[in-house]
N, C-alpha and C positions, 0 to 999 in steps of 0.2 A: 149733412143729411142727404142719402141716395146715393145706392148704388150701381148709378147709369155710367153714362161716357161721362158727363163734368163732374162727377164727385168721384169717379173712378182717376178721372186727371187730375184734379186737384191734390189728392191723397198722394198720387206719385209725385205732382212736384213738392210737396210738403215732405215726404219722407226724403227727396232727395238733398232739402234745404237739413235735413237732422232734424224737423220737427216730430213731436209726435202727436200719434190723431187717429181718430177710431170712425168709420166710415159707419152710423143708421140706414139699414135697410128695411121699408116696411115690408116687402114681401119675402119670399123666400128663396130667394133666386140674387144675383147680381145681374146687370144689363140694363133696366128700367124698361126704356120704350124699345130696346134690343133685345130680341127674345127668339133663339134658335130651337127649334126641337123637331125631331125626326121620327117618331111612335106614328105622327096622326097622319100621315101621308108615308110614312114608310124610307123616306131620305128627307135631310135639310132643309125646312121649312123656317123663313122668318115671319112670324108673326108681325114683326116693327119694321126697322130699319133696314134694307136689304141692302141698299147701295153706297156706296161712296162716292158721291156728288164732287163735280169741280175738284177732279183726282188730283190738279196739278198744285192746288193750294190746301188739301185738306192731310191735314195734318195724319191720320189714321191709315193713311196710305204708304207712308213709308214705315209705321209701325208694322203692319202686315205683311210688309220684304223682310224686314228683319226676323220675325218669327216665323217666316217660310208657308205662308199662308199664300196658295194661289188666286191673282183678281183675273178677270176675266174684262176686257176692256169693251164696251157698249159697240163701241165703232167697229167691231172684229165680232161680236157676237148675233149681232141684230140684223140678220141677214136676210129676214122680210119682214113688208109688213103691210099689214092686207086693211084691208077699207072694204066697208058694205056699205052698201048705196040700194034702199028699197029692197034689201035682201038678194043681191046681185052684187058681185066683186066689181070695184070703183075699174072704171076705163084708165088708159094712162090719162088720157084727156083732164078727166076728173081727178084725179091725183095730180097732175100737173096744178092746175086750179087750187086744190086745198095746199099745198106748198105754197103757191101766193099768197092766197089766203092769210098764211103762219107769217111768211115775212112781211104783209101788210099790215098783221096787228101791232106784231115787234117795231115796226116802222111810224107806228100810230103815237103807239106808248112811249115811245122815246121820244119822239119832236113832241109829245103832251109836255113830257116829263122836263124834259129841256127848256121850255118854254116857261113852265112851272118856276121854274129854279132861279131864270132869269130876269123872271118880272116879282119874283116878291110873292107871288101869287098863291091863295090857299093848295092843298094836295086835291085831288083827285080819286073817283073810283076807277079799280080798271078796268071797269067797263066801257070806263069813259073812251076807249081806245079802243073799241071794237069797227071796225069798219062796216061799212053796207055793200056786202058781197056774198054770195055763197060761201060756204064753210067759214064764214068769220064765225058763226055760232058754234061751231062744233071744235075750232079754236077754241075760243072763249072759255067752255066746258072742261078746256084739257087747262087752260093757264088756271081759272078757276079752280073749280070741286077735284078736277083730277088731280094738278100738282100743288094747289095752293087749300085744300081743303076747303073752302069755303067759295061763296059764290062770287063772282067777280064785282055783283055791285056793292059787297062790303069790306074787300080792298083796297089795301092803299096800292096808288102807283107810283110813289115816291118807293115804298119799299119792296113791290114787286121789283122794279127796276135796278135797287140794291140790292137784289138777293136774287138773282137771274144765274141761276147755277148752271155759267157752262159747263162743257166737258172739259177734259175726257169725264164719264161715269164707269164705274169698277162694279163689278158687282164681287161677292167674297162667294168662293166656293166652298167655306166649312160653312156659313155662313155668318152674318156680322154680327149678331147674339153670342155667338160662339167665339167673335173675334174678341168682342169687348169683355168676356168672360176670361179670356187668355190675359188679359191685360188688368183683369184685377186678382188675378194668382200672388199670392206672399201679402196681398193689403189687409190689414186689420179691419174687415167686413162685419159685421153685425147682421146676420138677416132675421125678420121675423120682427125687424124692432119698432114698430110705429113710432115716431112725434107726434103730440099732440097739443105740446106748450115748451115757448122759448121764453125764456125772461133774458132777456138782455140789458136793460136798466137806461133806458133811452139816449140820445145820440150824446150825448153831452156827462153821461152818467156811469158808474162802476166801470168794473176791469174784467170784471169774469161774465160767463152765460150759465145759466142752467137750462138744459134741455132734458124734458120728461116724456113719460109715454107708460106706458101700462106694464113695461118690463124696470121702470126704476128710470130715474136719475143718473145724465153725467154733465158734473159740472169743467168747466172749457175755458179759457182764455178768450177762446174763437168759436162764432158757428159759421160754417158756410152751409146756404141752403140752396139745393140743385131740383126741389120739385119741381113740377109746371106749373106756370099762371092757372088752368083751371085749378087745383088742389089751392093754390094760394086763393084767387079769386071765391073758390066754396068757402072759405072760414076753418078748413078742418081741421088746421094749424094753429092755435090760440098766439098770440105774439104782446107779450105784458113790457112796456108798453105796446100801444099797436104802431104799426108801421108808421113811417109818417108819408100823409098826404102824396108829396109826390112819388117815394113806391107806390101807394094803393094805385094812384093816377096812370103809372107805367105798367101795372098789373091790368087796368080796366082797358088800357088803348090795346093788348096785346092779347085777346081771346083766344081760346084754342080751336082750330078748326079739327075735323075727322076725314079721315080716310079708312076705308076698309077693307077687305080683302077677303073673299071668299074663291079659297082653292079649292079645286078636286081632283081627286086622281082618275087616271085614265084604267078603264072596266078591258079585262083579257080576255082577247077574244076566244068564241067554242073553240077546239078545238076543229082545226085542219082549215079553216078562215083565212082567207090569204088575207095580208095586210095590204092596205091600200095604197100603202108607201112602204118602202122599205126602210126600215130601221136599223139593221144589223142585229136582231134579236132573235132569238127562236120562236117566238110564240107570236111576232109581227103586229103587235097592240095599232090600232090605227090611231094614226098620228095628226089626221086631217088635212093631208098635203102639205103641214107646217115643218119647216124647222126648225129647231133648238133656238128658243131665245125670239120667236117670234111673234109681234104685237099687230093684236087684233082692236079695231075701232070702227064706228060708222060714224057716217053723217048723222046730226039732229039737229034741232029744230033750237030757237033758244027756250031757255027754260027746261028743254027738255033732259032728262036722265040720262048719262052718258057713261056708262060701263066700258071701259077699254083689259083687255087679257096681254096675257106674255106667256106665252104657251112653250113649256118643255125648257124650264130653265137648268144648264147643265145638261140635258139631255136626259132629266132629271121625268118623272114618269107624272107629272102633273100641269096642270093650268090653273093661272091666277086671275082672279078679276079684281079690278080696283074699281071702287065709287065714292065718290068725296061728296062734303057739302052737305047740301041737305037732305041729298038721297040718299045719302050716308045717315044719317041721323034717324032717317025715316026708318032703314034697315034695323038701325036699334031696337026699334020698339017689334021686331018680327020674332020667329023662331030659329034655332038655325036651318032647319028643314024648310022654309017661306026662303029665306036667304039665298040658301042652295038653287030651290024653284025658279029663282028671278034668277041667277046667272046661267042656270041654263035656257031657260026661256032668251034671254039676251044671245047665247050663243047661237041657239036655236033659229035665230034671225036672218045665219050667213049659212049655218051648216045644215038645217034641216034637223031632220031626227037623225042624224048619221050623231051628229053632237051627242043624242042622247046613248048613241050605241057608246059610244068610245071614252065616256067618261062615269063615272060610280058615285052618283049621290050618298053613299053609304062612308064612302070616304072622302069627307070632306071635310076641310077648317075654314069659320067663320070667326072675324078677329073684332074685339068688341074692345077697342079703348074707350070709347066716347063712355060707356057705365062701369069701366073700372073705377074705384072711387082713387085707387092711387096714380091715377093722372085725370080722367075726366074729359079725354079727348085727344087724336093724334100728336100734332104739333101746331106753333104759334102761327096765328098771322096778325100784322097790325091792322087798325080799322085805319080809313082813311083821314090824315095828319097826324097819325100812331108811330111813324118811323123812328124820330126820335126816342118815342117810350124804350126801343132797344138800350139805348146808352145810358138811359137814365135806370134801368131796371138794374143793367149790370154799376151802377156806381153803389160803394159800398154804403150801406146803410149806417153804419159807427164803424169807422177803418180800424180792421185789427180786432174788434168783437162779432159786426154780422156782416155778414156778403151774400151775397145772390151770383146764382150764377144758373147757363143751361143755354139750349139750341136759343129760348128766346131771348137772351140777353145779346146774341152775335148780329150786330149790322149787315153782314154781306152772307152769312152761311147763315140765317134764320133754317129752322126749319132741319136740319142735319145733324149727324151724328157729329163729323169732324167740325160743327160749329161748335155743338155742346163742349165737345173734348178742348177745344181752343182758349172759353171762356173757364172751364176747367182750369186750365193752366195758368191762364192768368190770374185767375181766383187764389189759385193758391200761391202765386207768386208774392203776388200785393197782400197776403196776409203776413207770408214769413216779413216783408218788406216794413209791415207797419208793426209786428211784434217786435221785429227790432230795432227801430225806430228809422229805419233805410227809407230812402228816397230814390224815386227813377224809374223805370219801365222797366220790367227783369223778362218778359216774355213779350214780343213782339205780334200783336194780332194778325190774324191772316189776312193779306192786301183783297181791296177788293178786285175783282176778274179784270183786266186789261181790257177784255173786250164786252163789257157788262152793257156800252152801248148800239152792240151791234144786234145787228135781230139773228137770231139761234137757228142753227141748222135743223130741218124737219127732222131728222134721223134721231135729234136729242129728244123726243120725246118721249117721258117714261115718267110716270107717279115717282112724287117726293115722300118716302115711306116714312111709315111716324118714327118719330124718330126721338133719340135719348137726350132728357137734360142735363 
Protein backbone atom coordinates (compact mmCIF):
# COMPACT_ATOMS: atom_id res chain seq x y z
CA UNK A 1 0.00 0.00 0.00
CA UNK A 2 1.68 3.37 -1.53
CA UNK A 3 3.37 4.56 -3.93
CA UNK A 4 6.12 6.68 -2.26
CA UNK A 5 10.00 5.88 -1.80
CA UNK A 6 9.17 2.58 0.91
CA UNK A 7 6.47 0.87 -1.16
CA UNK A 8 8.34 1.99 -4.37
CA UNK A 9 11.51 -0.02 -2.52
CA UNK A 10 9.84 -2.51 -1.31
CA UNK A 11 8.22 -3.62 -4.81
CA UNK A 12 11.74 -3.48 -6.29
CA UNK A 13 13.14 -5.76 -3.72
CA UNK A 14 10.23 -8.21 -4.05
CA UNK A 15 10.28 -8.34 -7.83
CA UNK A 16 13.89 -8.76 -7.68
CA UNK A 17 13.47 -11.81 -4.87
CA UNK A 18 10.73 -13.21 -8.27
CA UNK A 19 7.92 -12.34 -6.07
CA UNK A 20 4.97 -11.06 -7.38
CA UNK A 21 3.06 -7.85 -6.05
CA UNK A 22 0.78 -5.12 -7.11
CA UNK A 23 1.71 -1.71 -5.48
CA UNK A 24 -2.18 0.59 -4.20
CA UNK A 25 -1.92 3.93 -4.85
CA UNK A 26 -4.52 6.23 -3.42
CA UNK A 27 -3.83 9.30 -5.52
CA UNK A 28 -2.93 9.60 -8.98
CA UNK A 29 0.40 10.08 -9.22
CA UNK A 30 3.36 7.77 -7.73
CA UNK A 31 5.97 9.75 -5.21
CA UNK A 32 3.72 10.14 -2.01
CA UNK A 33 5.25 12.84 -0.05
CA UNK A 34 7.72 13.42 -3.32
CA UNK A 35 5.97 15.46 -5.53
CA UNK A 36 7.90 17.21 -8.59
CA UNK A 37 5.97 19.62 -11.02
CA UNK A 38 7.03 22.60 -12.97
CA UNK A 39 3.40 24.40 -14.52
CA UNK A 40 3.09 26.40 -11.29
CA UNK A 41 6.40 28.29 -11.12
CA UNK A 42 7.48 27.60 -14.56
CA UNK A 43 10.78 24.98 -13.84
CA UNK A 44 11.09 22.08 -11.11
CA UNK A 45 9.29 22.57 -8.08
CA UNK A 46 9.15 19.96 -5.09
CA UNK A 47 6.23 20.37 -3.37
CA UNK A 48 7.74 17.39 -0.55
CA UNK A 49 11.04 16.04 -0.48
CA UNK A 50 13.77 18.21 -2.09
CA UNK A 51 16.79 16.98 -0.62
CA UNK A 52 18.89 13.93 0.02
CA UNK A 53 19.83 14.12 3.67
CA UNK A 54 23.16 12.48 5.17
CA UNK A 55 24.28 11.86 1.23
CA UNK A 56 26.80 9.57 2.38
CA UNK A 57 24.56 6.77 3.98
CA UNK A 58 21.32 7.35 2.14
CA UNK A 59 20.64 5.02 0.01
CA UNK A 60 18.92 7.25 -3.13
CA UNK A 61 22.10 8.79 -3.78
CA UNK A 62 23.77 6.24 -5.51
CA UNK A 63 20.46 5.34 -7.41
CA UNK A 64 20.57 8.84 -8.81
CA UNK A 65 24.46 8.28 -10.27
CA UNK A 66 23.20 5.49 -11.78
CA UNK A 67 20.36 7.02 -13.70
CA UNK A 68 22.42 10.18 -14.58
CA UNK A 69 20.52 12.37 -12.43
CA UNK A 70 22.55 15.44 -11.49
CA UNK A 71 22.82 16.32 -7.31
CA UNK A 72 24.17 19.44 -6.61
CA UNK A 73 26.09 19.24 -3.15
CA UNK A 74 24.83 21.74 -0.17
CA UNK A 75 28.54 22.65 0.74
CA UNK A 76 29.33 23.79 -3.06
CA UNK A 77 25.82 25.39 -3.51
CA UNK A 78 25.13 27.40 -0.46
CA UNK A 79 27.27 30.16 -0.92
CA UNK A 80 25.46 32.76 1.44
CA UNK A 81 23.66 33.25 3.83
CA UNK A 82 22.18 36.24 5.13
CA UNK A 83 20.59 36.92 8.77
CA UNK A 84 18.36 40.05 9.58
CA UNK A 85 18.63 41.30 12.88
CA UNK A 86 15.79 44.17 13.54
CA UNK A 87 15.47 44.40 9.70
CA UNK A 88 19.41 45.29 9.23
CA UNK A 89 21.91 42.40 7.86
CA UNK A 90 23.50 40.58 11.02
CA UNK A 91 27.19 42.08 11.70
CA UNK A 92 29.82 39.49 11.35
CA UNK A 93 30.09 39.99 15.20
CA UNK A 94 26.47 38.80 15.36
CA UNK A 95 26.85 36.01 13.14
CA UNK A 96 29.97 35.01 14.74
CA UNK A 97 27.51 34.76 17.99
CA UNK A 98 24.63 32.72 16.42
CA UNK A 99 27.39 30.08 15.10
CA UNK A 100 27.95 29.56 18.90
CA UNK A 101 24.91 29.83 19.65
CA UNK A 102 24.23 26.56 17.06
CA UNK A 103 27.21 24.67 18.65
CA UNK A 104 26.18 25.42 22.19
CA UNK A 105 22.88 23.85 21.68
CA UNK A 106 24.31 20.74 19.72
CA UNK A 107 26.68 20.74 22.80
CA UNK A 108 23.83 21.01 25.16
CA UNK A 109 21.84 18.18 23.71
CA UNK A 110 24.38 15.69 23.57
CA UNK A 111 26.11 15.91 27.17
CA UNK A 112 21.73 15.94 27.92
CA UNK A 113 21.56 13.07 25.93
CA UNK A 114 24.58 11.20 26.99
CA UNK A 115 23.78 11.65 30.45
CA UNK A 116 20.36 10.42 29.76
CA UNK A 117 21.73 7.15 28.42
CA UNK A 118 24.07 6.67 31.21
CA UNK A 119 22.10 7.05 34.17
CA UNK A 120 18.85 5.01 33.20
CA UNK A 121 17.35 8.13 33.16
CA UNK A 122 13.70 9.08 31.51
CA UNK A 123 14.10 10.97 27.76
CA UNK A 124 13.90 14.58 27.49
CA UNK A 125 12.31 17.44 25.44
CA UNK A 126 14.70 19.32 23.14
CA UNK A 127 14.10 22.05 24.62
CA UNK A 128 15.50 20.74 27.37
CA UNK A 129 18.92 21.82 25.52
CA UNK A 130 18.43 25.22 24.84
CA UNK A 131 20.99 27.43 26.27
CA UNK A 132 20.54 31.00 27.76
CA UNK A 133 22.30 32.97 25.25
CA UNK A 134 21.29 34.99 22.37
CA UNK A 135 20.27 33.26 19.21
CA UNK A 136 19.66 29.98 21.38
CA UNK A 137 16.01 30.89 20.48
CA UNK A 138 16.28 31.42 17.07
CA UNK A 139 18.39 27.99 17.07
CA UNK A 140 15.84 26.33 18.77
CA UNK A 141 13.08 27.45 15.82
CA UNK A 142 15.47 26.05 13.21
CA UNK A 143 16.14 22.41 15.13
CA UNK A 144 12.43 22.67 15.95
CA UNK A 145 9.25 23.85 13.63
CA UNK A 146 11.98 24.40 10.85
CA UNK A 147 13.85 20.92 10.50
CA UNK A 148 11.93 18.85 12.95
CA UNK A 149 8.32 20.04 12.17
CA UNK A 150 7.18 20.42 15.39
CA UNK A 151 8.04 22.53 18.38
CA UNK A 152 11.05 21.68 20.31
CA UNK A 153 9.10 21.16 23.57
CA UNK A 154 7.43 18.19 22.08
CA UNK A 155 10.42 16.41 21.04
CA UNK A 156 12.33 13.83 21.89
CA UNK A 157 16.05 14.23 22.35
CA UNK A 158 16.77 10.75 22.47
CA UNK A 159 15.72 10.78 18.86
CA UNK A 160 16.53 14.21 17.66
CA UNK A 161 19.98 13.19 18.55
CA UNK A 162 19.52 9.68 16.51
CA UNK A 163 18.41 11.27 13.63
CA UNK A 164 20.87 14.28 13.40
CA UNK A 165 21.24 14.27 9.58
CA UNK A 166 24.65 15.29 8.83
CA UNK A 167 25.85 15.95 5.48
CA UNK A 168 26.79 16.07 2.81
CA UNK A 169 22.87 17.15 1.69
CA UNK A 170 22.31 16.73 -2.41
CA UNK A 171 19.75 18.40 -3.45
CA UNK A 172 18.41 16.60 -7.13
CA UNK A 173 18.21 18.83 -10.08
CA UNK A 174 15.24 17.22 -12.12
CA UNK A 175 13.92 17.15 -8.75
CA UNK A 176 13.25 14.32 -6.17
CA UNK A 177 9.49 13.78 -7.03
CA UNK A 178 10.88 13.20 -10.38
CA UNK A 179 13.68 10.99 -9.02
CA UNK A 180 11.35 8.62 -7.12
CA UNK A 181 8.99 8.73 -10.21
CA UNK A 182 12.07 7.33 -12.35
CA UNK A 183 12.44 4.67 -9.86
CA UNK A 184 9.04 3.20 -9.93
CA UNK A 185 8.93 3.00 -14.04
CA UNK A 186 8.28 -1.06 -14.99
CA UNK A 187 6.49 -1.59 -11.19
CA UNK A 188 3.01 -2.70 -11.21
CA UNK A 189 1.51 0.59 -9.73
CA UNK A 190 -2.20 1.08 -9.22
CA UNK A 191 -2.95 4.69 -8.83
CA UNK A 192 -6.29 6.05 -8.12
CA UNK A 193 -6.75 2.96 -5.64
CA UNK A 194 -7.68 3.89 -2.00
CA UNK A 195 -7.57 1.19 0.93
CA UNK A 196 -9.89 1.39 3.14
CA UNK A 197 -10.03 -2.26 4.82
CA UNK A 198 -7.29 -4.96 5.51
CA UNK A 199 -8.45 -8.17 7.06
CA UNK A 200 -5.52 -9.87 7.94
CA UNK A 201 -6.80 -12.58 10.41
CA UNK A 202 -4.82 -11.66 13.56
CA UNK A 203 -1.16 -12.32 14.63
CA UNK A 204 -1.49 -15.87 15.18
CA UNK A 205 -4.36 -16.56 12.41
CA UNK A 206 -4.81 -17.50 8.42
CA UNK A 207 -2.25 -17.24 5.55
CA UNK A 208 -3.72 -14.84 3.15
CA UNK A 209 -4.97 -10.77 3.42
CA UNK A 210 -7.77 -9.25 1.80
CA UNK A 211 -7.30 -5.68 0.93
CA UNK A 212 -10.37 -3.50 -0.16
CA UNK A 213 -11.29 -0.02 -1.26
CA UNK A 214 -14.01 1.21 -3.56
CA UNK A 215 -12.22 0.06 -6.75
CA UNK A 216 -12.55 -4.01 -5.58
CA UNK A 217 -10.65 -6.43 -3.86
CA UNK A 218 -7.05 -8.02 -3.91
CA UNK A 219 -6.65 -10.90 -2.10
CA UNK A 220 -2.38 -11.44 -0.93
CA UNK A 221 -0.33 -13.72 0.75
CA UNK A 222 1.15 -10.35 2.14
CA UNK A 223 0.23 -6.56 2.80
CA UNK A 224 2.89 -4.29 3.34
CA UNK A 225 1.57 -0.90 4.54
CA UNK A 226 3.94 2.33 3.74
CA UNK A 227 1.10 5.18 4.86
CA UNK A 228 2.06 7.62 7.52
CA UNK A 229 1.24 7.46 11.15
CA UNK A 230 -1.16 10.44 10.66
CA UNK A 231 -3.51 8.40 8.02
CA UNK A 232 -2.96 5.32 10.47
CA UNK A 233 -3.50 7.41 13.59
CA UNK A 234 -6.96 9.11 11.68
CA UNK A 235 -8.69 5.48 11.54
CA UNK A 236 -9.21 5.97 7.62
CA UNK A 237 -7.74 2.42 7.17
CA UNK A 238 -10.18 -0.04 8.82
CA UNK A 239 -7.76 -3.15 10.06
CA UNK A 240 -10.10 -6.41 10.93
CA UNK A 241 -8.77 -7.41 13.32
CA UNK A 242 -7.33 -4.09 14.59
CA UNK A 243 -3.83 -3.54 15.17
CA UNK A 244 -2.56 -4.82 18.19
CA UNK A 245 -1.82 -2.61 21.13
CA UNK A 246 1.74 -2.05 20.85
CA UNK A 247 1.47 -0.93 16.82
CA UNK A 248 -1.41 1.51 18.00
CA UNK A 249 1.23 2.43 21.00
CA UNK A 250 4.22 3.04 18.22
CA UNK A 251 1.58 4.94 15.98
CA UNK A 252 0.57 7.32 18.92
CA UNK A 253 4.52 8.08 20.28
CA UNK A 254 5.19 9.02 16.51
CA UNK A 255 2.78 12.08 15.39
CA UNK A 256 3.31 13.83 12.45
CA UNK A 257 4.65 17.05 12.31
CA UNK A 258 4.22 19.93 9.20
CA UNK A 259 6.32 21.74 7.37
CA UNK A 260 5.31 24.08 4.52
CA UNK A 261 6.40 25.87 1.81
CA UNK A 262 5.27 28.82 0.24
CA UNK A 263 7.27 29.74 -3.06
CA UNK A 264 7.18 32.54 -5.48
CA UNK A 265 8.43 33.39 -8.48
CA UNK A 266 10.49 36.37 -9.23
CA UNK A 267 8.16 39.46 -11.14
CA UNK A 268 10.25 40.74 -14.81
CA UNK A 269 11.34 43.67 -14.51
CA UNK A 270 9.65 47.04 -17.04
CA UNK A 271 11.33 47.12 -19.50
CA UNK A 272 14.91 48.89 -19.84
CA UNK A 273 15.24 48.40 -15.64
CA UNK A 274 18.70 47.78 -14.95
CA UNK A 275 18.94 44.82 -12.72
CA UNK A 276 20.34 45.19 -9.38
CA UNK A 277 22.70 42.36 -9.80
CA UNK A 278 23.70 40.70 -12.58
CA UNK A 279 22.52 37.63 -13.55
CA UNK A 280 23.58 36.69 -16.92
CA UNK A 281 19.99 37.17 -18.36
CA UNK A 282 18.68 39.70 -20.77
CA UNK A 283 15.77 41.00 -19.03
CA UNK A 284 18.08 41.31 -15.51
CA UNK A 285 15.04 40.12 -12.94
CA UNK A 286 16.52 41.49 -9.62
CA UNK A 287 17.72 38.94 -7.75
CA UNK A 288 18.14 40.76 -4.28
CA UNK A 289 22.02 40.80 -4.14
CA UNK A 290 21.52 36.92 -3.61
CA UNK A 291 23.06 34.01 -5.01
CA UNK A 292 21.82 30.80 -6.31
CA UNK A 293 20.89 28.59 -3.47
CA UNK A 294 21.06 31.18 -0.86
CA UNK A 295 19.42 31.07 2.76
CA UNK A 296 17.67 33.79 4.17
CA UNK A 297 16.73 33.74 8.28
CA UNK A 298 16.51 36.29 11.18
CA UNK A 299 16.73 36.38 14.69
CA UNK A 300 13.48 35.77 16.89
CA UNK A 301 12.32 35.83 20.00
CA UNK A 302 11.29 32.26 21.54
CA UNK A 303 7.91 31.24 20.70
CA UNK A 304 8.33 33.38 18.03
CA UNK A 305 7.45 32.44 14.00
CA UNK A 306 10.35 31.78 12.25
CA UNK A 307 10.20 31.57 8.34
CA UNK A 308 13.63 30.96 6.99
CA UNK A 309 13.97 31.13 2.33
CA UNK A 310 16.48 29.52 -0.08
CA UNK A 311 16.38 31.76 -2.68
CA UNK A 312 17.09 30.98 -6.54
CA UNK A 313 17.55 27.15 -6.21
CA UNK A 314 19.45 26.18 -9.49
CA UNK A 315 19.57 29.51 -10.57
CA UNK A 316 16.11 28.47 -10.92
CA UNK A 317 13.73 31.89 -11.05
CA UNK A 318 11.98 31.54 -7.65
CA UNK A 319 12.16 31.73 -3.64
CA UNK A 320 10.97 29.34 -1.10
CA UNK A 321 9.84 29.88 2.35
CA UNK A 322 9.69 27.09 4.96
CA UNK A 323 7.46 27.38 8.31
CA UNK A 324 7.05 24.32 10.51
CA UNK A 325 5.12 23.60 13.69
CA UNK A 326 2.54 25.44 14.59
CA UNK A 327 2.92 28.17 12.47
CA UNK A 328 2.73 25.78 9.94
CA UNK A 329 -0.49 24.57 11.20
CA UNK A 330 -1.70 27.93 11.67
CA UNK A 331 -0.94 28.62 7.82
CA UNK A 332 -3.51 25.80 7.18
CA UNK A 333 -6.37 27.22 8.21
CA UNK A 334 -5.50 30.54 5.76
CA UNK A 335 -5.86 31.12 2.12
CA UNK A 336 -3.25 30.73 -0.33
CA UNK A 337 -3.34 34.53 -0.97
CA UNK A 338 -3.01 35.15 3.28
CA UNK A 339 -0.03 32.54 2.94
CA UNK A 340 1.66 34.28 0.07
CA UNK A 341 0.93 37.80 2.25
CA UNK A 342 2.80 36.50 5.29
CA UNK A 343 5.84 35.41 3.25
CA UNK A 344 6.25 38.29 1.86
CA UNK A 345 5.42 40.49 4.59
CA UNK A 346 8.51 38.07 6.35
CA UNK A 347 10.74 39.03 3.34
CA UNK A 348 9.60 42.21 3.55
CA UNK A 349 11.48 42.60 7.02
CA UNK A 350 15.17 42.46 5.43
CA UNK A 351 14.25 43.62 1.87
CA UNK A 352 11.92 46.45 2.11
CA UNK A 353 9.42 46.87 -0.74
CA UNK A 354 12.15 46.08 -3.20
CA UNK A 355 11.01 42.30 -2.01
CA UNK A 356 7.79 43.19 -3.22
CA UNK A 357 9.14 44.51 -6.60
CA UNK A 358 11.02 41.35 -7.43
CA UNK A 359 8.75 38.72 -6.58
CA UNK A 360 4.81 37.76 -8.20
CA UNK A 361 2.24 37.07 -5.74
CA UNK A 362 0.41 35.74 -8.80
CA UNK A 363 2.81 32.90 -9.01
CA UNK A 364 2.90 31.30 -6.38
CA UNK A 365 2.74 27.59 -4.63
CA UNK A 366 1.56 27.04 -1.30
CA UNK A 367 2.10 23.29 -0.12
CA UNK A 368 -0.72 21.92 2.13
CA UNK A 369 0.04 18.26 3.63
CA UNK A 370 -1.03 18.71 7.08
CA UNK A 371 -5.11 18.56 5.20
CA UNK A 372 -4.24 16.26 2.51
CA UNK A 373 -6.30 13.45 3.97
CA UNK A 374 -3.63 10.92 2.26
CA UNK A 375 -1.08 11.82 4.66
CA UNK A 376 -2.42 14.34 7.30
CA UNK A 377 0.83 16.03 7.74
CA UNK A 378 4.70 16.38 6.60
CA UNK A 379 6.77 13.76 8.18
CA UNK A 380 7.29 11.92 11.78
CA UNK A 381 8.57 13.05 14.83
CA UNK A 382 8.64 11.02 18.12
CA UNK A 383 7.18 12.61 21.40
CA UNK A 384 9.48 12.64 24.07
CA UNK A 385 10.34 8.55 25.23
CA UNK A 386 8.94 7.87 21.55
CA UNK A 387 12.35 6.80 19.96
CA UNK A 388 11.85 3.36 20.41
CA UNK A 389 8.19 3.52 18.93
CA UNK A 390 10.66 3.68 15.60
CA UNK A 391 11.68 -0.12 15.96
CA UNK A 392 8.61 -1.22 17.32
CA UNK A 393 6.42 0.43 14.34
CA UNK A 394 8.80 -1.17 11.79
CA UNK A 395 8.53 -4.75 13.51
CA UNK A 396 6.27 -6.77 11.43
CA UNK A 397 2.83 -7.01 12.64
CA UNK A 398 2.14 -11.14 11.52
CA UNK A 399 5.74 -11.92 9.52
CA UNK A 400 4.87 -12.75 6.10
CA UNK A 401 1.13 -11.42 6.24
CA UNK A 402 1.38 -7.63 7.48
CA UNK A 403 4.42 -5.23 7.75
CA UNK A 404 4.69 -1.60 8.04
CA UNK A 405 7.06 0.36 6.81
CA UNK A 406 8.06 4.27 5.85
CA UNK A 407 10.51 7.55 6.88
CA UNK A 408 8.83 6.85 10.40
CA UNK A 409 9.80 3.34 10.94
CA UNK A 410 13.87 4.42 10.33
CA UNK A 411 15.83 5.06 13.73
CA UNK A 412 18.55 7.22 12.43
CA UNK A 413 16.97 8.63 8.88
CA UNK A 414 13.38 9.45 10.55
CA UNK A 415 11.97 11.99 8.58
CA UNK A 416 13.59 11.28 4.88
CA UNK A 417 13.18 10.06 1.80
CA UNK A 418 16.29 7.70 1.70
CA UNK A 419 14.92 6.60 5.23
CA UNK A 420 11.54 5.56 3.73
CA UNK A 421 13.40 3.74 0.76
CA UNK A 422 15.73 1.87 3.42
CA UNK A 423 12.85 0.46 5.52
CA UNK A 424 11.51 -0.11 1.97
CA UNK A 425 14.04 -2.54 1.36
CA UNK A 426 14.08 -4.16 4.28
CA UNK A 427 10.25 -4.60 4.26
CA UNK A 428 10.38 -6.29 1.45
CA UNK A 429 13.38 -8.25 2.08
CA UNK A 430 11.82 -9.90 5.44
CA UNK A 431 8.81 -10.65 3.56
CA UNK A 432 10.26 -12.76 0.67
CA UNK A 433 12.41 -14.03 3.90
CA UNK A 434 9.34 -15.22 5.86
CA UNK A 435 7.20 -16.34 2.65
CA UNK A 436 9.76 -18.72 2.26
CA UNK A 437 10.35 -19.63 5.51
CA UNK A 438 14.31 -18.01 5.39
CA UNK A 439 15.82 -16.74 8.34
CA UNK A 440 18.70 -13.70 8.62
CA UNK A 441 19.04 -10.17 7.70
CA UNK A 442 18.81 -9.97 3.78
CA UNK A 443 19.27 -5.98 3.65
CA UNK A 444 21.49 -4.27 5.94
CA UNK A 445 19.90 -0.96 7.63
CA UNK A 446 21.63 2.22 7.12
CA UNK A 447 24.41 2.75 10.00
CA UNK A 448 23.81 5.46 12.10
CA UNK A 449 26.27 8.91 11.19
CA UNK A 450 29.68 8.48 12.72
CA UNK A 451 29.60 11.57 13.86
CA UNK A 452 25.83 11.91 15.17
CA UNK A 453 27.58 13.23 18.43
CA UNK A 454 29.18 16.02 17.30
CA UNK A 455 27.40 19.42 17.05
CA UNK A 456 26.76 20.10 13.14
CA UNK A 457 28.25 22.75 11.09
CA UNK A 458 26.21 26.14 10.78
CA UNK A 459 26.30 25.89 6.93
CA UNK A 460 24.16 22.45 7.31
CA UNK A 461 21.28 24.29 7.98
CA UNK A 462 18.36 23.73 5.77
CA UNK A 463 14.51 22.47 6.43
CA UNK A 464 13.87 18.58 6.51
CA UNK A 465 11.30 18.60 3.49
CA UNK A 466 8.27 16.31 4.01
CA UNK A 467 9.17 13.59 3.00
CA UNK A 468 7.88 9.87 1.55
CA UNK A 469 6.95 6.81 3.48
Amino acid sequence: MGAGAAGIAAATALRAEGLACVVLEAADRVGGRCRTESDSLGSPFDHGASWLHAGDRNPLVPLAGRLGIGLLDQRRGERDRVTFVDGRRATAAELAEYDAAEEAFHASAFRLDRARAAAGGPDLPLSAATPDRRFAATVEAWEGPVISAAEADAISLEDWAANLLDGPNYAVSTGLGALVARLAEGLPVVAGAPVTRIEWGGPAGGTRVRVSGPRGTVRARCCLVTVSTGVLAAGSIAFDPPLPEATRDAVAALPMGLLTKVALRAARQPAGHPPERPAGRPDGPDRLDLPDFAGIDREVARGERLMVFQAWPFGRDHVIGFVGGRSARALAGVTDAEAVALAREELRRGFGTRADRALDPARAVVTRWGTDPLTLGSYSYAVPGGHAARLALARPVAPGRLHLAGEACHPHLAGTAGGAWQTGLEAGAAIARALRGAAGPAVAPAPRAPSAHEPRAPSAREPRDPTDP
